[in-house]
C-alpha positions, 0 to 999 in steps of 0.5 A, a space after each residue: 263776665 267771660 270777657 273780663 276772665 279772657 282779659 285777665 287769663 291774657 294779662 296773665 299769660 304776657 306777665 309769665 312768659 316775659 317773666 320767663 323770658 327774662 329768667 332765661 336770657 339771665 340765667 340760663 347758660 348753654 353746656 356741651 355734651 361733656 358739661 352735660 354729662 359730667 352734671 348729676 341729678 335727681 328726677 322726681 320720677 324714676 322708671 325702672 323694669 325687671 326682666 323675666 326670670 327666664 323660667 317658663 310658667 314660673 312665679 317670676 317669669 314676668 316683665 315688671 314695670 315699675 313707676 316710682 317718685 323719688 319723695 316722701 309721701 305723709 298721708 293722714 287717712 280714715 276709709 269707712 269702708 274698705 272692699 276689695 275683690 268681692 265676688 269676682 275671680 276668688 268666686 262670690 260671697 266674701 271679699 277679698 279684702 272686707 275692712 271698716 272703720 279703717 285709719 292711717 295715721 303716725 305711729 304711736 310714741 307711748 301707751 297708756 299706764 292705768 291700773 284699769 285692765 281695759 285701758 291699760 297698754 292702750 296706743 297713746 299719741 303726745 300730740 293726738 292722733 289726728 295730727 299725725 301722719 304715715 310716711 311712705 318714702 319713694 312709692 311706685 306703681 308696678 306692672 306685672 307683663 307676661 311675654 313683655 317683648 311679644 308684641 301680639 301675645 303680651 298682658 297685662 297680668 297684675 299690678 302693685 301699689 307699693 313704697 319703698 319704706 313705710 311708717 304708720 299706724 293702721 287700725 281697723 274697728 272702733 272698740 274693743 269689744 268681745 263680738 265686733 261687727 266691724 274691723 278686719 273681716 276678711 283679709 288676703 295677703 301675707 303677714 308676718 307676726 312678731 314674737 309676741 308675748 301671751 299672758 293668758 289664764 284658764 277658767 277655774 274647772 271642776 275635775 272628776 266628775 264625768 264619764 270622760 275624767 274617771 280616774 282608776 288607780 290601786 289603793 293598798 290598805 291593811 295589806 289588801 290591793 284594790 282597784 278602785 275608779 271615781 263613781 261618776 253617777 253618784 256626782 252627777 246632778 240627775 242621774 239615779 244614783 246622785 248623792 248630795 253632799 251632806 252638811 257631813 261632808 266637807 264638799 267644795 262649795 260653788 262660789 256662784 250658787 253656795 251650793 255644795 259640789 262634788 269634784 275638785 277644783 282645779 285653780 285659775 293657771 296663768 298660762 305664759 307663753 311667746 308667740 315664735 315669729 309666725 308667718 300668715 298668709 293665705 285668701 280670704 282669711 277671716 281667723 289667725 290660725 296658729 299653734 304653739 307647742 310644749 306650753 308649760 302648765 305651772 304646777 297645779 296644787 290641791 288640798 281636801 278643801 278642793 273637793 271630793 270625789 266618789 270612789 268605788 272599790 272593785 271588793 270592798 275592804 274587810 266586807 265593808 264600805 265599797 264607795 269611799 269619799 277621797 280627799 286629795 289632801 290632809 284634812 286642813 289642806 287647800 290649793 293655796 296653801 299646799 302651793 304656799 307651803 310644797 308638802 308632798 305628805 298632805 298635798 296633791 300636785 299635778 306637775 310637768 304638764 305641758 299643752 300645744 295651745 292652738 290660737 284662733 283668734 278672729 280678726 276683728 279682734 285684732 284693732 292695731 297694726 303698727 307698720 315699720 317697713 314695706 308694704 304692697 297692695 296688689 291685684 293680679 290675675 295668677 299666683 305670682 311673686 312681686 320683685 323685693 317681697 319675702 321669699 314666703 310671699 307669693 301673691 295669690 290671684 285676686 286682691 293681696 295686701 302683704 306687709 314686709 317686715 314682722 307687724 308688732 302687735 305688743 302683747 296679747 293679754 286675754 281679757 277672760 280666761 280659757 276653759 279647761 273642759 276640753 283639758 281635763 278629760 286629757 289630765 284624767 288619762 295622764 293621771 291614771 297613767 302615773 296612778 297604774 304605777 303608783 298605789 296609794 298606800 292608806 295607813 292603819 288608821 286610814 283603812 280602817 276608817 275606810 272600812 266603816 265609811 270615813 272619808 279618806 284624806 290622803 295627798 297622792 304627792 307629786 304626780 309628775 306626768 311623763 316628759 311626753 304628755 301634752 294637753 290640747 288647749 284651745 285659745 279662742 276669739 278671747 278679748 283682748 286688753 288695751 294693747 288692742 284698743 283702737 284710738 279714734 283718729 278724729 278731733 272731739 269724741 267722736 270715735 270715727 270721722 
């Protein structure tokens, strides 16, 4: 059997060399040095070398060598698991660069249109992702060497896998969820975030109740001033002094137990804003850390049918009741439709409020990276900075992934609202501010059912905070909606291959 694949690798050899033997005597033409240099072309590997910068210690003062091909590369890929740089010289522990369920494909030419909040802005392919690929037009190789003209002292100090332009869709994770267990888990580089809408939405929260939520404020009825501050214990469920809501008492009722509950209710608040173009870079990175500023909340809205609070005069009012129950609002009134209908007489409004809205928003809740431009994946022994990267990227020793131009994300929509525990005691302070200064005033009619123990219903107005007051509101690992959906780069049902 050898000797037949001798014979044949002979035959072979005599057919290409007479082929091109005859393809040179027929074909080829001899030039002069002029017709030579006269003739342009294009090679399919370029070399190319950048000088140091001269600045001793700098992040530049390196030789880059750099080994490109003049071509278009299409690549359709899925990693099952991506780790780099783990242990090693950023120390034990995590990696560098830790992500499962990773693909590469084309990008996306749609989205989903459903009325189906999970599925709604989901990536679409027309032709299914799997058949689809990421170009990376002329990438190269680079090599970063210190002292490169010392022939005793020069080293290699990095390298860098990178493309001139590259279009693509990266996604990492194989579902939506709300506590995955794989995708991004940690990552080491540079990216810059796009503007990015946010169209997010607090937790209905009951207000007032608490030690850190009192209010204090003056009432005026039959011409005596009061001081007069919410009574936590007698609405505290437990404590020696609780008073339950009687069947009398037009208390807000719980929509989960039925139970009625003292406090008032603060409405879901759609909360709206944009993402600036943001810059995250840093090592070992596991959480987008960002905040934004001077968030506008919309106005919040109350009627009596939001509540009561329990309240506790300083002296009572002619001798009598010192522990009125507050309504803030007219009897009949209720959030919806004081907010339907702006009535500064019976309603309450708690207006101008704004929040710096810290996001931090693990990885792995982030699922799709739609890439547009250059890119790099590097390693390298010191802090340095690649030839052509942003002047805000600077390579940190270890393994380091950074993306050119801003990563659209589309939109973040949380799936599940942001709890205001953390807001209300802040809006209590704010009220009290505007309270100090402002008396609520109780009519003739409404001192003296005060003074026997009817309950007040009274909208305290528009209580406009002042142009400085900021809550703090804190956006945490939310579920995000389809936008963040992966899409599985496999043929079938299968969800990774």
């Amino acid at each position: 059997m050898m000797g037949n694949h001798v014979v044949k690798l002979l035959a072979f050899s005599v057919i290409v060399a007479m082929t091109t033997s005859s393809f040179a005597s027929s074909n080829l033409i001899s030039l002069s040095d002029d017709e030579m240099a006269a003739e342009t072309g294009q090679a399919l590997l370029s070399l190319g070398y950048t000088a140091p910068s001269g600045t001793t210690g700098g992040l530049t003062d390196y030789g880059y060598y750099k080994l490109g091909m003049e071509a278009k590369v299409e690549m359709n890929l899925n990693i099952k698991n991506l780790q780099l740089g783990c242990g090693g010289r950023n120390g034990p522990g995590v990696c560098d660069i830790d992500m499962s369920n990773v693909s590469l494909s084309g990008p996306a030419d749609g989205k989903v249109n459903s009325a189906n909040i999970a599925e709604n802005g989901t990536p679409a392919w027309s032709t299914g992702r799997p058949s689809t690929s990421a170009v990376m037009t002329n990438p190269f190789i680079e090599f970063a060497i210190k002292n490169p003209t010392s022939a005793s002292t020069r080293e290699v100090m990095g390298f860098r896998l990178s493309a001139e332009d590259v279009l693509g869709y990266l996604s990492a994770g194989t579902a939506n969820v709300a506590n995955p267990t794989d995708g991004i888990k940690t990552f080491s580089g540079f990216i810059k975030v796009a503007q990015t809408p946010v169209n997010a939405f607090t937790n209905p929260a009951m207000f007032g109740t608490t030690k850190d939520q009192m209010i204090y404020a003056k009432i005026t009825a039959l011409g005596i001033d009061r001081s007069v501050t919410t009574n936590p214990n007698a609405m505290t469920p437990g404590s020696g002094s609780y008073e339950t809501p009687g069947n009398d008492i037009a208390a807000y009722v719980d929509p989960v137990t039925g139970q009625k509950v003292w406090g008032i209710n603060v409405a879901k608040q759609n909360v709206n804003f944009n993402f600036p173009e943001t810059i995250v870079t840093g090592n070992r990175m596991s959480q987008l850390n960002l905040v934004v500023k001077d968030v506008p909340i919309p106005t919040i809205a109350i009627g009596a049918a939001d509540g009561a609070l329990r309240m506790r005069l300083d002296q009572s009012i002619l001798g009598l009741a010192n522990d009125p129950l507050f309504f803030m609002g007219a009897e009949g009134t209720s959030s919806a439709s004081c907010a339907a209908n702006y009535n500064t007489s019976n309603c309450s409004y708690i207006t101008n409020l704004k929040a710096n809205v810290t996001v931090k928003q693990n990885f792995n809740l982030i699922h799709n990276l739609p890439i547009s431009s250059g890119g790099y994946l590097s390693l390298q022994k010191e802090a340095m900075k690649w030839p052509g990267s942003d002047s805000a990227d600077i390579a940190q020793p270890g393994w380091w992934l950074s993306f050119k131009d801003p990563l659209d994300f589309g939109a973040l929509n949380p799936t599940s609202g942001i709890p205001m525990q953390d807001v209300l005691p802040q809006i209590a302070t704010y009220v009290t501010d505007y309270l100090s200064q402002n008396n609520i005033d109780l009519g003739f009619g409404e001192a003296l059912g005060a003074a026997v123990g009817a309950p007040i219903y009274k909208g305290i107005g528009n209580i406009q905070l002042a142009n400085d007051a900021r809550a703090v509101m804190v956006l945490e690992n939310l579920l995000l909606d389809g936008n963040q959906k992966p899409v599985p780069n496999c043929y079938g049902s299968l969800t990774f291959c």
